[in-house]
N, C-alpha and C positions, 0 to 999 in steps of 0.2 A: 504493500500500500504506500509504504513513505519511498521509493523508488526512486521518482523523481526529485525530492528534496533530498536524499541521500546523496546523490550523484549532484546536486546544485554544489551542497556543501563543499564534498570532496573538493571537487573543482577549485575553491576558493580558499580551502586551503591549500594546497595545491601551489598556490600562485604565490604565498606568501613561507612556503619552507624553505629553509635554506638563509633566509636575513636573518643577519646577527643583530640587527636596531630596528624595531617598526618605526616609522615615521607616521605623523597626525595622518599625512596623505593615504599611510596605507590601511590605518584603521578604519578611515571615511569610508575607501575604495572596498575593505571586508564588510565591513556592514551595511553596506550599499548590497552589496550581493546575497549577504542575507536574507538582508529587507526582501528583495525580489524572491529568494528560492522561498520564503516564508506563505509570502502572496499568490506565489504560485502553487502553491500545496495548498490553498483555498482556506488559511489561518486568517481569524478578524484581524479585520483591521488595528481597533485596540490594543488585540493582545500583540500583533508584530511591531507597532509603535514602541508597548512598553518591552519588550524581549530587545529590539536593537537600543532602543537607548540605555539598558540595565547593561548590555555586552559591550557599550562604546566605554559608559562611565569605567566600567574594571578595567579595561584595555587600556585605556591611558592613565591609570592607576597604577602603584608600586610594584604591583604582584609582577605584571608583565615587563615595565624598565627594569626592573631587578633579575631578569628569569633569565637562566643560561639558552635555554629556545626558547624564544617568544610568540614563537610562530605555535609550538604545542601548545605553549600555555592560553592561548586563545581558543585551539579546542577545546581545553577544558573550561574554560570558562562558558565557551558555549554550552559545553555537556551539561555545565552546572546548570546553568539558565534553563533548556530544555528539561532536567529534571526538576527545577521550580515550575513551570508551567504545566508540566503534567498530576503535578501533585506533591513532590517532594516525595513523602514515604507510602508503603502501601498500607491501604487502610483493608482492616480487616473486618470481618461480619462478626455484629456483634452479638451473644446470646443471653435467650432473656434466665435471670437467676432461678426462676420456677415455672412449671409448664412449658405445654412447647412455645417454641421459637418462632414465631409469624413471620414470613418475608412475603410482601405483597411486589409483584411485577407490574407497572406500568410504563402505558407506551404509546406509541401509533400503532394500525395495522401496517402489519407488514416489515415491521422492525425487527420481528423472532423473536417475538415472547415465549410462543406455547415452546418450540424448540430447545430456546434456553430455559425453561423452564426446566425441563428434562435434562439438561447437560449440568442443569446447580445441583439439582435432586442426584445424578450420577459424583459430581465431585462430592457431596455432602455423605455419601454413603459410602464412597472411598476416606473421608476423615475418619467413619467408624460411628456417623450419624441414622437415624431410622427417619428419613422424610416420611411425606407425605404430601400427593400434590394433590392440588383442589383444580376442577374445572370451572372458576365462575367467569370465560368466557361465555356468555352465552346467546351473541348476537350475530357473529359471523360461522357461516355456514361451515361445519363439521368440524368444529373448533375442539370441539366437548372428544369426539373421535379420534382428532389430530393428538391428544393429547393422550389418550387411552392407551394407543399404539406407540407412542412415543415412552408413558411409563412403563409399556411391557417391555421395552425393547431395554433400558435401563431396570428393571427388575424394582421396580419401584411403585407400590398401589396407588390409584388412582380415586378421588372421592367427587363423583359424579353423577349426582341423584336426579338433576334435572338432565332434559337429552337434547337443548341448545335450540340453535336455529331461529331463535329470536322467541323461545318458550321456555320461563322461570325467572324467579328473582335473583340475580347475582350476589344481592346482600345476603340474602337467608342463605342460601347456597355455604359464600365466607363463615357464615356465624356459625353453622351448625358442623361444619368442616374442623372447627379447633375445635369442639366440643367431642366428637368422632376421634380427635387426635388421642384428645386424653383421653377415651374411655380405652381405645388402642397400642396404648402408650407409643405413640409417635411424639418425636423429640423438636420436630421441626417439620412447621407447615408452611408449602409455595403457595400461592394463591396466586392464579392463573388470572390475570381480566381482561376484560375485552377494549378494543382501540377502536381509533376510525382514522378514515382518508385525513382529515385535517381535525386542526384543534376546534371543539366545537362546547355549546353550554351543556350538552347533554351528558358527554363524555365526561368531562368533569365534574360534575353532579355525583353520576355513577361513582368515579373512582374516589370521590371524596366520603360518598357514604359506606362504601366497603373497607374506607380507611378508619373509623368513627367506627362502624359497627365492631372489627377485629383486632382495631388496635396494635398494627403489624410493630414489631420491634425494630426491623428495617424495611422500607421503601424503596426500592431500585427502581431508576428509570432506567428503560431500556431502550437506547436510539443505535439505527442505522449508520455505523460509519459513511458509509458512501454516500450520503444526502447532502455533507457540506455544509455549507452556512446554511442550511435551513434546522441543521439539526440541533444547531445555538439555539436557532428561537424557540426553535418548539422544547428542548428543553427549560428554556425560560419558563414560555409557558404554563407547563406544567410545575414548577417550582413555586409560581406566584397563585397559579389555580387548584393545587394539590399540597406541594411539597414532598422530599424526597430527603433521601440520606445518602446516596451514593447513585451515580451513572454504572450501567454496563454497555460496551460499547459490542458489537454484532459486524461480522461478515470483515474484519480486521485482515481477511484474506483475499479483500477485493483489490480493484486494479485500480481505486480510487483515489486523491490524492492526499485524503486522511486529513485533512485542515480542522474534521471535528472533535479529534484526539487533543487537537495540541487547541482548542478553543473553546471548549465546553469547562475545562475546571478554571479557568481565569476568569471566563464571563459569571458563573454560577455560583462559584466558590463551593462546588460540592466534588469528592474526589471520585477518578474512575476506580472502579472495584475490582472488578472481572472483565475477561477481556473474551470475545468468542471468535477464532481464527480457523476456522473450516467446517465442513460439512457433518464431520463425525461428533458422536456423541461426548469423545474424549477429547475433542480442541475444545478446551475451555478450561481457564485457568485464573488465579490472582492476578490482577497486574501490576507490574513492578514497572512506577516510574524509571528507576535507575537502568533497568534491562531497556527498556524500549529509547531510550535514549541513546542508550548504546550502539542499538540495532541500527539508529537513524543517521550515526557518525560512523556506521562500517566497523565498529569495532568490536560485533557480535555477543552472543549474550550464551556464553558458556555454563552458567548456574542454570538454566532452563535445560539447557542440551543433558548435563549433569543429573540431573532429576528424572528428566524423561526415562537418561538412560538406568537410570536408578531404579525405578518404578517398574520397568519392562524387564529387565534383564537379569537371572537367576546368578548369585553371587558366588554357591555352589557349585552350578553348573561353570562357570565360568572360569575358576581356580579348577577343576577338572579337565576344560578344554587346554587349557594352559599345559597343564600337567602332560596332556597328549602331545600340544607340536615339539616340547620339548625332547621327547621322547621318540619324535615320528610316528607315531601311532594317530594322529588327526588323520580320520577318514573323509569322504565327500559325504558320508551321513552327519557328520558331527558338522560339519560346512554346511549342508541342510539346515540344520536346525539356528544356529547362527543366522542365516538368511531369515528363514522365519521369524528370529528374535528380532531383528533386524526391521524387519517389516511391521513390528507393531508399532516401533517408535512413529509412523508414518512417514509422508512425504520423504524423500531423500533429498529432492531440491531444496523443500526447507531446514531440514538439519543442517545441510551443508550451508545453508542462506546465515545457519548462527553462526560459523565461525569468522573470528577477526580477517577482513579485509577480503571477504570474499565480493563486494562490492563490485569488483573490477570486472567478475566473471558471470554477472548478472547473467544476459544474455544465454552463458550455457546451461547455468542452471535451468533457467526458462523453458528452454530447450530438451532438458534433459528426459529421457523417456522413460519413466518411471516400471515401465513393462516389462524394460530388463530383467529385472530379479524375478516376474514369473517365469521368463523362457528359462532362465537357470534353473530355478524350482522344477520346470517339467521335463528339463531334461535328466536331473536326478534323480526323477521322484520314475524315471520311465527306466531305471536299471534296478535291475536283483539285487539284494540286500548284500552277496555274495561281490559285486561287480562294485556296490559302492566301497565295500571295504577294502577292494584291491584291484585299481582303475589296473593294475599292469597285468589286466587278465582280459582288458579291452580288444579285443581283435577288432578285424575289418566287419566282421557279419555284424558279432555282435552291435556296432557303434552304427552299424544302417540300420538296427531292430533298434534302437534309442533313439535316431532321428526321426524312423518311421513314429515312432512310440509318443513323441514329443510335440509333432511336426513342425522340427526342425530340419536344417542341413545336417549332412555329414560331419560339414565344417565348420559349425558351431559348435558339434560335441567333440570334437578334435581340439577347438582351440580353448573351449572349456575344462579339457584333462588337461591340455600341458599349461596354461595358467596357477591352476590348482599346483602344480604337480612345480612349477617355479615359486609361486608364494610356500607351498611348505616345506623347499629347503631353505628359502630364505629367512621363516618364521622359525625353525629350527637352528639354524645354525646364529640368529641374533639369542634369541632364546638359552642357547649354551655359553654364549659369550663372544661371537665367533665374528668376525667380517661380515659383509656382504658375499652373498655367494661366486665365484671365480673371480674373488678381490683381494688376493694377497696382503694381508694382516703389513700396514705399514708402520717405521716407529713412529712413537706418538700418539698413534690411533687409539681413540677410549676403548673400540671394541675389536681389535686387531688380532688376529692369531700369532702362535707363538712362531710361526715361520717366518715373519717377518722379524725377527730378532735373530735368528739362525742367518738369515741371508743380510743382514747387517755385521755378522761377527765372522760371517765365511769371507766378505770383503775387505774387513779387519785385517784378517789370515794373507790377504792377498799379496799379491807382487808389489801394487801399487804403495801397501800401507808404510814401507818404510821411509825416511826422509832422508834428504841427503846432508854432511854436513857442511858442504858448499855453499853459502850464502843463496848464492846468485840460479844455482840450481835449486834448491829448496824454495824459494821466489817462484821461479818458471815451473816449477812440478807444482807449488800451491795454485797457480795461475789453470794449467791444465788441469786438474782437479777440480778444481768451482766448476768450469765449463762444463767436465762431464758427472757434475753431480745434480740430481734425479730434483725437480720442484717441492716443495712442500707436500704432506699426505694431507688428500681432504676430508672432511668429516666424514666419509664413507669407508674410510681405510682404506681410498684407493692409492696407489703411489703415482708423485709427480708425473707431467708429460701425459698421462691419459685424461679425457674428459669423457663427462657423463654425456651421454645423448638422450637428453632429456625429451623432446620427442620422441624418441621408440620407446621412453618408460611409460610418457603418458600413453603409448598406444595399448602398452602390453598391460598396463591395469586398466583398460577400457575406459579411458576418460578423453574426452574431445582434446584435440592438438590444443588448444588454447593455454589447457591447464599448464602445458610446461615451463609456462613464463614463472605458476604458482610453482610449481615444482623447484624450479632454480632458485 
């Protein structure tokens, strides 16, 4: 979503790395360009006025004449600003001391309430909470349904007495919904309500008196990132005709320029809570001012990636697979199930979107064809359990009965074994300690083998090593020695005079030629 103000930014620092003095001139000329990538990401006016003048004032302030790069310390001064405008810290949902815990959702239609609704009710039962959600939309057509299906599919009951369509009261519906909780012993009730196309007096009538009758502990408004400045007002709106305690912001996975992010908690002074960034039930999470800031200056949001990976990936299982490449025993079934692991974290474009500075490579993430890991899936999942445990039993039949089996080529599963079949000497022999596989352990090298100390001490031994005690010869013999001795070893334990061809690595770990620029 912030895409475009990502790449404004860069840009503009960009221009200013590398100066040992900012000059007035060059602060004007940064936050001139700010101003613009701010505006262009469809942020109020307001809040762009107060964000460049708070980032002028620090910039020509001590922190920055003082700072050994001044050109960094402007991003972070940005960051900082960025993280004041989004909220400063994350605010958390509060719970109430006795009975259950009411959160009322309101909103427009069309913003993903009933949705998110089911995605709170999923995160709140992954904290070790018992929801319960309430249907009191009950004006748009199969609202009450949308939402039945949505807590089966979260595993979450559903409290639905009226069947909608513009038939029941919503209030009664709320009131008698907590009262269901506690006789249920439900911990915490969502209360689903109903929207409309625009703000109107009806709308708010309604959501005021199912606010009065249930006395929710938290109010979330729940607005569309991608609507823009419209989505300031109508949150106004609803703050001056309702009121609320926190924003959720929806579809943070659009292609939108995101200006409602960075202008809803400045104009409102209410912080965003939750953030919903794709289709599944499981994008949805707290949002963390500090990360998303992050994400907007390219310098990725590792603590998210960390978590996800945390959440998904068996800790057991994982000290076990280890335990195998160590050993050579990692099979393509244990590679299977890694991929599967692998695949719950979701997207691959976006995990790889969290890591720092991957900004540059936008485009092929974009690009990148997520289908991949099924064709590998079938083509593993299309050999005998006997074939994955020992790819060197792969003939010619057998790997046309796995392409047929897959529909794949031949040559997919050809280049699928000797891939596997080079990562696991590679993972094995770093895993021992060892080099890079057919890379001669160089001195120096952190993970070098011991050959390279043997072929150090055989030249020792050599003709060459004695010195003369001729001045003028011991000169001319040092002189001929430098020349023919070997470059530095580079962090791969390779020794001097060879280079990486970093193009044939990105080819042979299947990543677009582009990557090799990341790779170097």
């Amino acid at each position: 979503m912030f895409a475009t103000l990502s790449d404004r930014l860069a840009t503009t620092f960009k221009n200013i790395r590398g100066k040992g003095r900012l000059t007035d001139a060059d602060i004007d000329a940064t936050a001139r360009e700010i101003r613009i990538a701010l505006l262009e990401a469809d942020v109020a006016l307001p809040v762009v006025r107060e964000f460049v003048a708070r980032v002028k004032e620090r910039a020509r302030g001590e922190e920055v004449s003082q700072a050994l790069n001044p050109a960094q310390q402007i991003v972070k001064i940005v960051n900082d600003e960025l993280v004041t405008i989004l909220g400063g810290e994350t605010r958390r949902l509060r719970y109430a001391k006795t009975g259950p815990t009411v959160i009322m959702l309101a909103g427009l239609q069309g913003a993903g309430k009933t949705t998110l609704a089911a995605k709170l009710a999923l995160w709140l039962k992954e904290q070790g909470k018992a929801p319960l959600l309430v249907a009191a939309d009950l004006q748009r057509p199969n609202a009450v349904n949308q939402l039945q299906v949505n807590g089966e599919r979260v595993g979450v009951p559903v409290y639905a007495p009226q069947p909608g369509n513009g038939v029941g009261n919503p209030v009664d519906v709320a009131r008698d919904a907590v009262e269901e909780a506690k006789r249920k012993l439900h911990d915490v009730v969502i209360v689903d309500t109903a929207g409309r196309l625009g703000i109107d007096e009806e709308l708010m009538k309604q959501a005021a008196d199912i606010k009065a009758a249930v006395n929710p502990d938290e109010v979330l408004f729940v607005v569309d990132a991608m609507i823009g400045q419209d989505a300031v007002n109508t949150a106004q709106a609803f703050l001056d005709g309702v009121g609320y305690d926190g924003v959720v912001l929806t579809k943070l996975d659009g292609d939108a320029r995101g200006g409602a992010a960075l202008s809803i908690v400045q104009i409102t002074g209410k912080p965003v809570m939750f953030a919903s960034n794709g289709e599944k039930m499981t994008d949805f999470d707290l949002f963390h001012p500090d990360r998303m800031a992050g994400r907007i200056l390219d310098m990725g949001d590792m603590l998210t990636l960390i978590e996800q990976a945390e959440k998904t990936f068996d800790q057991g299982q994982a000290e076990k697979d280890a335990a195998k490449i160590a050993t050579g025993e990692f099979t393509l079934e244990d590679f299977l199930k890694q991929m599967q692991q692998l695949r719950k974290l979701g997207s691959m474009s976006k995990l790889m979107g969290m890591l720092p500075g991957m900004g540059q490579f936008r485009e092929q993430l974009d690009n990148f064809d997520e289908r991949e890991i099924d064709r590998i899936q079938a083509i593993i999942q299309s050999m005998t359990p006997a074939e994955r445990a020992n790819p060197k039993i792969l003939d010619g039949s057998r790997r046309a009965r796995i392409a047929k089996g897959s529909g794949r080529q031949v040559s997919d599963v050809n280049q699928l074994i000797q891939r596997f079949t080079e990562a696991s000497k590679m993972m094995k022999q770093l895993a021992s300690g060892g080099g890079m596989p057919g890379m001669p352990g160089a001195p120096g090298a952190s993970f070098g083998k011991r050959a390279g100390a043997k072929q150090v001490a055989q030249k020792k031994k050599g003709k060459g090593a004695r010195k003369s005690g001729n001045p003028a010869k011991a000169a001319q013999q040092a002189k001929a020695d430098a020349e023919k001795k070997p470059a530095a070893a580079n962090p791969f334990g390779m020794p001097g005079g060879e280079e990486i061809d970093y193009e044939k690595a990105a080819a042979e770990l299947n990543l677009p030629s582009d990557f090799s620029k990341f790779l170097k």
